[in-house]
TITIPA-46779 format. One record per residue: residue number from 1; x, y, z of N, C-alpha, C, CB in turn. Coordinates in nm, 2 decimals. Glycine has a CB too. Example, Ala and Ser with C-alpha at 12.3 -4.5 7.8 and 13.67 -1.06 7.14 Angstrom:
2
seq/n_c1/n_c2/n_c3/ca_c1/ca_c2/ca_c3/c_c1/c_c2/c_c3/cb_c1/cb_c2/cb_c3
1/1.32/-0.57/0.78/1.23/-0.45/0.78/1.32/-0.33/0.78/1.13/-0.45/0.90 $
2/1.28/-0.22/0.71/1.37/-0.11/0.71/1.29/0.00/0.79/1.41/-0.06/0.57 $
END
This chain:
97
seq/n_c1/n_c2/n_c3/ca_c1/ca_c2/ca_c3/c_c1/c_c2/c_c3/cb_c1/cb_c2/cb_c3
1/5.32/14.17/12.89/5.41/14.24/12.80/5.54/14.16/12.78/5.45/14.38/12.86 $
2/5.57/14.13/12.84/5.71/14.03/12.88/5.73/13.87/12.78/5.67/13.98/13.09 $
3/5.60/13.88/12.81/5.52/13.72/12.71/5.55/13.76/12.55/5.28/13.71/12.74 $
4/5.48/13.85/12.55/5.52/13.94/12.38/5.63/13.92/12.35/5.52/14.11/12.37 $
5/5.76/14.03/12.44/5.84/14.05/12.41/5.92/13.89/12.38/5.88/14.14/12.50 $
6/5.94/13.78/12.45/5.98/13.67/12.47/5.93/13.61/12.36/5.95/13.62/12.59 $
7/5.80/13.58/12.30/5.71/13.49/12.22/5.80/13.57/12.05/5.47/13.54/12.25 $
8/5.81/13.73/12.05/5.82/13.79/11.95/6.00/13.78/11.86/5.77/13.95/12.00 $
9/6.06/13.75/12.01/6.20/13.73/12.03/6.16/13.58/11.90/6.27/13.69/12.23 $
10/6.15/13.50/12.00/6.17/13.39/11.96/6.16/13.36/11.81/6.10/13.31/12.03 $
11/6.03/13.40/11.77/5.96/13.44/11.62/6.08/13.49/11.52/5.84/13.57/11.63 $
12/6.11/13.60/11.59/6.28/13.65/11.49/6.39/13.57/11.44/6.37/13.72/11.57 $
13/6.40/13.51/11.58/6.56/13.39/11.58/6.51/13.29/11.51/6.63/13.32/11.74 $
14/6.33/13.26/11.49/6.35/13.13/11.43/6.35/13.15/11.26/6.21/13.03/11.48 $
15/6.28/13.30/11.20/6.30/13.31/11.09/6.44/13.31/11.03/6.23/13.40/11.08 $
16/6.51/13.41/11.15/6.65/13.43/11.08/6.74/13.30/11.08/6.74/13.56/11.16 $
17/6.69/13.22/11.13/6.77/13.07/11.13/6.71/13.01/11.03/6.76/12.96/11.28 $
18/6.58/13.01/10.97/6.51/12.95/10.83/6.58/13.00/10.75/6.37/12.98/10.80 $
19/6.55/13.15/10.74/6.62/13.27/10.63/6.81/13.21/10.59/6.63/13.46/10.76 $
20/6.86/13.17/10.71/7.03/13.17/10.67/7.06/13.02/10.62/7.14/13.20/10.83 $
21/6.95/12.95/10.69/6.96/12.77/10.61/6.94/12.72/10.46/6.84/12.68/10.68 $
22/6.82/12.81/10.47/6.73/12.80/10.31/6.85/12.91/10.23/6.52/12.90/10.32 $
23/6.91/13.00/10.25/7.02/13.07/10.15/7.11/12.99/10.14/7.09/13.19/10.19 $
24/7.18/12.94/10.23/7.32/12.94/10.17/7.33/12.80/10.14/7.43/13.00/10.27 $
25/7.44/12.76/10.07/7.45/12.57/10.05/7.52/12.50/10.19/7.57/12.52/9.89 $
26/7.57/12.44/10.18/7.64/12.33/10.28/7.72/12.34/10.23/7.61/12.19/10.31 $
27/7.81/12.27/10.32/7.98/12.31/10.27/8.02/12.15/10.15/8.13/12.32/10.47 $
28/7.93/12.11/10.19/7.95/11.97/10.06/7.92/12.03/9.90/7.81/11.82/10.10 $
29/7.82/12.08/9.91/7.76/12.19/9.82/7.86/12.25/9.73/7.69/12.30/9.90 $
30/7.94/12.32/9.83/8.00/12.43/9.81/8.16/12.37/9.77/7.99/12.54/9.94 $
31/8.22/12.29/9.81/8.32/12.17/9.78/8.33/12.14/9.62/8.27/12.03/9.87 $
32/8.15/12.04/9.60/8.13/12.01/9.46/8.15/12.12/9.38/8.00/11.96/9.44 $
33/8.08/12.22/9.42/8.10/12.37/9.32/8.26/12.39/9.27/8.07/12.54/9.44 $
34/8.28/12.46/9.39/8.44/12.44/9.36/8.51/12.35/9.27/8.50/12.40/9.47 $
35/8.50/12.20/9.29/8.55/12.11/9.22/8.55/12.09/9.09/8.52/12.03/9.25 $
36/8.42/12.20/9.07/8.37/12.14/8.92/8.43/12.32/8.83/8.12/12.09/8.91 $
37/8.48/12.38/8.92/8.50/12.55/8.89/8.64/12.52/8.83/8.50/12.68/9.05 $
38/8.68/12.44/8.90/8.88/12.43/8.89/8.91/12.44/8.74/8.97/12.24/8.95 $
39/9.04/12.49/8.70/9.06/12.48/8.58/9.22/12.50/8.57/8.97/12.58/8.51 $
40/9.25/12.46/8.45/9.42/12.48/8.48/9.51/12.63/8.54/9.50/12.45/8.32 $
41/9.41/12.74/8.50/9.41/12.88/8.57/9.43/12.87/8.67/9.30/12.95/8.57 $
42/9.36/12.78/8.72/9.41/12.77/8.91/9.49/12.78/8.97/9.41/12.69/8.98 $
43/9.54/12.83/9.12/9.60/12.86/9.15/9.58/12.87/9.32/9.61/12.93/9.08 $
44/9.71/12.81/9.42/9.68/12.89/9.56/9.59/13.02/9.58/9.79/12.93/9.60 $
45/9.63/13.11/9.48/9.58/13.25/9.54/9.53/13.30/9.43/9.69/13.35/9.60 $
46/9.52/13.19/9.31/9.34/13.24/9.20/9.26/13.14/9.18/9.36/13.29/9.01 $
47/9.15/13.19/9.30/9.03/13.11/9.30/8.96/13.12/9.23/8.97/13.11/9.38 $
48/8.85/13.03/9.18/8.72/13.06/9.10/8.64/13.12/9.20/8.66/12.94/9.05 $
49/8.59/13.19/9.14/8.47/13.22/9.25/8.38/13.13/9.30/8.39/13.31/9.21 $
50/8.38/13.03/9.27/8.27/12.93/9.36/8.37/12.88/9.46/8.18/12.79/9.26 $
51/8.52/12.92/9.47/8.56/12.87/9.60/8.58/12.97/9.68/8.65/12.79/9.59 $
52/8.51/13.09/9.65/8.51/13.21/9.76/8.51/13.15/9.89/8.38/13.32/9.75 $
53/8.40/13.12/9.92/8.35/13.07/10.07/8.42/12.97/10.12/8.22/13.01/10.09 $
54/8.51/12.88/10.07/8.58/12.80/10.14/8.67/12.78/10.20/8.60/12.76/10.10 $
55/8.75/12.72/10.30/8.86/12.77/10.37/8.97/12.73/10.30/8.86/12.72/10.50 $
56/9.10/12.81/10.35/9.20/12.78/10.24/9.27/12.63/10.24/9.31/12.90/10.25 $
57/9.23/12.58/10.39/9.26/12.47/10.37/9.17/12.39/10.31/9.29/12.42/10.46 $
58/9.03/12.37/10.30/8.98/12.30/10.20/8.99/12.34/10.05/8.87/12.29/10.22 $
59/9.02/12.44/10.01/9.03/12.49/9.89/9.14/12.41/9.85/9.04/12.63/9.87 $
60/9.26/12.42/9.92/9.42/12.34/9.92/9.41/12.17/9.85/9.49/12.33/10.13 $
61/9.30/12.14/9.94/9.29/11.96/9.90/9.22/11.95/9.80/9.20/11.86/10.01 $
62/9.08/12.01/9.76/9.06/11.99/9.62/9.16/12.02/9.53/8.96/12.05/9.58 $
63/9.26/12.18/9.55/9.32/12.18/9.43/9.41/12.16/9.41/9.32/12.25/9.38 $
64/9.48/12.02/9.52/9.59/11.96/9.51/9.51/11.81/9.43/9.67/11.96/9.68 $
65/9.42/11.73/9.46/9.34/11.69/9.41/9.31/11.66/9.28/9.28/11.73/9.44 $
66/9.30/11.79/9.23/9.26/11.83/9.11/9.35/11.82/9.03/9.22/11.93/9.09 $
67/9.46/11.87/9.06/9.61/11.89/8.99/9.64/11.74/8.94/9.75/11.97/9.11 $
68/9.64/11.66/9.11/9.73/11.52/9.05/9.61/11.44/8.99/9.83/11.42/9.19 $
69/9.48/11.46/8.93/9.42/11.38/8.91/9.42/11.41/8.77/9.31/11.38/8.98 $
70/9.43/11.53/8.71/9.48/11.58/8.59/9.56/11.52/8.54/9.51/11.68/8.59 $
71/9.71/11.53/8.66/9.81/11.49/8.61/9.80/11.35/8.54/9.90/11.50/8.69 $
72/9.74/11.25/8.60/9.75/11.12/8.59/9.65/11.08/8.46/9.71/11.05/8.72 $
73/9.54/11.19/8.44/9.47/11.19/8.34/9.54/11.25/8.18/9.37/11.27/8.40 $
74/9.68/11.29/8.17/9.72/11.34/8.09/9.80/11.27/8.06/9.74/11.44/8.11 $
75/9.84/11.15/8.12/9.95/11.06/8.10/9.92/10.93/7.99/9.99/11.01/8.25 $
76/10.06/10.90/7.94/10.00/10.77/7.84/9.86/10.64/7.92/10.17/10.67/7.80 $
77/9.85/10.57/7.81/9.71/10.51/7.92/9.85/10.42/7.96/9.51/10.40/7.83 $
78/9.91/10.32/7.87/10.07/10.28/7.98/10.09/10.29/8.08/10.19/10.32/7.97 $
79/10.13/10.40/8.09/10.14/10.44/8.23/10.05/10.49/8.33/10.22/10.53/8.23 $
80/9.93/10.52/8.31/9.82/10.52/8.37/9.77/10.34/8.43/9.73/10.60/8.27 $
81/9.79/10.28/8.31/9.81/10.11/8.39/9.90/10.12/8.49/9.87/9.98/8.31 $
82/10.03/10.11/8.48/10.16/10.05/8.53/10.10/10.15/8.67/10.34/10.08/8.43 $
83/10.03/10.22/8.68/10.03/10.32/8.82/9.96/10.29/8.89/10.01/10.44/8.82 $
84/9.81/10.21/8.83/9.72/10.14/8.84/9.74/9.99/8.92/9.68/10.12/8.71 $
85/9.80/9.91/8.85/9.86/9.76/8.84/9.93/9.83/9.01/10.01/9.70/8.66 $
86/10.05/9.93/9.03/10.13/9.89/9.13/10.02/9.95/9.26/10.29/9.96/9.10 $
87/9.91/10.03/9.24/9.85/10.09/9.35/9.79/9.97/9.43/9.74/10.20/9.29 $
88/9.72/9.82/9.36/9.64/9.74/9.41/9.68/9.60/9.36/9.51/9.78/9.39 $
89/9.77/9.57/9.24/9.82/9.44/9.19/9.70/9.43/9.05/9.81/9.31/9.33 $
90/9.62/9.50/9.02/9.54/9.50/8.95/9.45/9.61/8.84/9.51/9.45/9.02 $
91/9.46/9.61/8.72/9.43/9.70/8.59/9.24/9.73/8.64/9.47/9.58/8.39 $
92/9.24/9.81/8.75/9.07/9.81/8.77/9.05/9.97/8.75/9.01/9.74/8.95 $
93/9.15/10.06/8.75/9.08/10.23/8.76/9.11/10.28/8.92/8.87/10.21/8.75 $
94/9.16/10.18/9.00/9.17/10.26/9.11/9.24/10.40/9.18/9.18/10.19/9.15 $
95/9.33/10.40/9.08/9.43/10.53/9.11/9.32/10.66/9.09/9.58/10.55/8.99 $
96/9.22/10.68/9.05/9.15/10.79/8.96/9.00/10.78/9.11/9.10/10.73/8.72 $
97/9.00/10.67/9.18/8.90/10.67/9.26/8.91/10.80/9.39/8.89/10.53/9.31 $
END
């Protein structure tokens, strides 16, 4: 009986550990989501919903992230060089990496 109980246990915990892996994403997953959710709406305390699940400190870095990557994306290309040029000595794209 004991064998049962033990064998039947185990059977449970292994489905409900398949069951919770196979649902939900990874938090890389869930990061990209987010990333791609952001919009100028954004906000500390208005999330998209795809960054429900995230912590507020990871939510913080993408959408600090996001903001200055915008920012630099909204700027003359001029000055998107000159920001470029001073980041590495050289016109390659790296500020935006």
């Amino acid at each position: 009986m004991r064998t049962r109980t033990t064998a039947a246990a185990a059977v449970a915990a292994a489905l409900l550990l398949a069951t919770l892996t196979a649902c939900g994403k990874s938090v890389a997953e869930q990061r990209a989501d987010c990333r791609a959710a952001l919009t100028k709406g954004s906000t500390k305390t208005n999330r998209p919903e795809a960054c429900a699940d995230l912590s507020q400190q990871d939510y913080d870095r993408l959408l600090l992230d996001w903001v200055v990557e915008s920012a630099v994306k909204d700027m003359p290309q001029e000055s998107q060089d000159r920001l470029d040029y001073h980041d590495d000595g050289e016109l390659n794209g790296s500020i935006l990496d």
